[in-house]
C-alpha positions as CSV (number, residue, x, y, z in Angstrom):
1,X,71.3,-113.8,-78.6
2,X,68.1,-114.7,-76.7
3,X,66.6,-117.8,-77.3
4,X,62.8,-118.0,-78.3
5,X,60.9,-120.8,-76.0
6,X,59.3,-123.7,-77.9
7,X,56.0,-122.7,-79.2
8,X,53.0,-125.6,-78.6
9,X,53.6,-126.7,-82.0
10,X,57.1,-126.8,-82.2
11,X,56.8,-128.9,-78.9
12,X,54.8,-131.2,-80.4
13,X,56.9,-131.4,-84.0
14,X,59.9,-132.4,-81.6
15,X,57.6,-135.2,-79.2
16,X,56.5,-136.7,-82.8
17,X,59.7,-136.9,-83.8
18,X,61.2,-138.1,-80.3
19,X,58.8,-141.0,-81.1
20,X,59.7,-141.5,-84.5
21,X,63.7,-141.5,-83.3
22,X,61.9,-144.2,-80.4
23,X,60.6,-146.2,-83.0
24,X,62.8,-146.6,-85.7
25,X,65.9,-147.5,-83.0
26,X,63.5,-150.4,-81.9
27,X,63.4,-151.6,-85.0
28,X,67.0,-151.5,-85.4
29,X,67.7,-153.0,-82.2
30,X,64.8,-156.4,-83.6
31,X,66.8,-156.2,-86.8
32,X,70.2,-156.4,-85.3
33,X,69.1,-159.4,-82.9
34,X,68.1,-161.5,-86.2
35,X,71.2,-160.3,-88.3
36,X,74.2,-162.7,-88.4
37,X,76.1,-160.6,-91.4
38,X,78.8,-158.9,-88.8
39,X,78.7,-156.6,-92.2
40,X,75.0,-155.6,-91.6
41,X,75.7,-155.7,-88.4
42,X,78.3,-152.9,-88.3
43,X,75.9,-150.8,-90.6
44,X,72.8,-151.2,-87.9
45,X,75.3,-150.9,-85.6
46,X,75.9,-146.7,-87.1
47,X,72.8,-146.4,-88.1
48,X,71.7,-147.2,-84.2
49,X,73.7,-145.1,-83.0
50,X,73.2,-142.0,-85.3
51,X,69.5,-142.5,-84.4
52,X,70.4,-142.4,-80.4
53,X,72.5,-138.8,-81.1
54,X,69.5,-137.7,-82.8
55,X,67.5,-138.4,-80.0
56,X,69.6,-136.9,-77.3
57,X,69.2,-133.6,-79.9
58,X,65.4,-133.6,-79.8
59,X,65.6,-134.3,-76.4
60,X,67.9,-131.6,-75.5
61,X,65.4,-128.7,-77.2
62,X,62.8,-130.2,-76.1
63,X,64.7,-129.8,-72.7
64,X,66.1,-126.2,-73.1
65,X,69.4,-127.1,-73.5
66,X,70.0,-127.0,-77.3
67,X,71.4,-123.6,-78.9
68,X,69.6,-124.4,-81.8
């Protein structure tokens, strides 16, 4: 199956979103720094990296490389 190249505005859906994905893992990374709760810790912990997979996805079809 041939893949369809990003359209302008599918480009830019995936750059907002890259920079959503930016901002909310800064905001976990701030949160974890103040947490002492190795509990909450271990949650921020999945939830950080869940948010860095999903970057490396919009980064990838923003790149090309996704099959999606």
């Amino acid at each position: 199956m041939d893949k369809m190249p990003l359209t302008d505005e599918d480009k830019a859906l995936l750059r907002r979103r890259e920079a959503e994905i930016l901002a909310r893992i800064e905001r976990l990374k701030s949160t974890m720094r103040e947490t002492k709760a190795i509990d909450t810790l271990a949650f921020k912990s999945k939830l950080y990296q869940e948010a860095q997979d999903e970057l490396r996805r919009v980064q990838d079809k923003l790149a090309g490389l996704s099959e999606d």
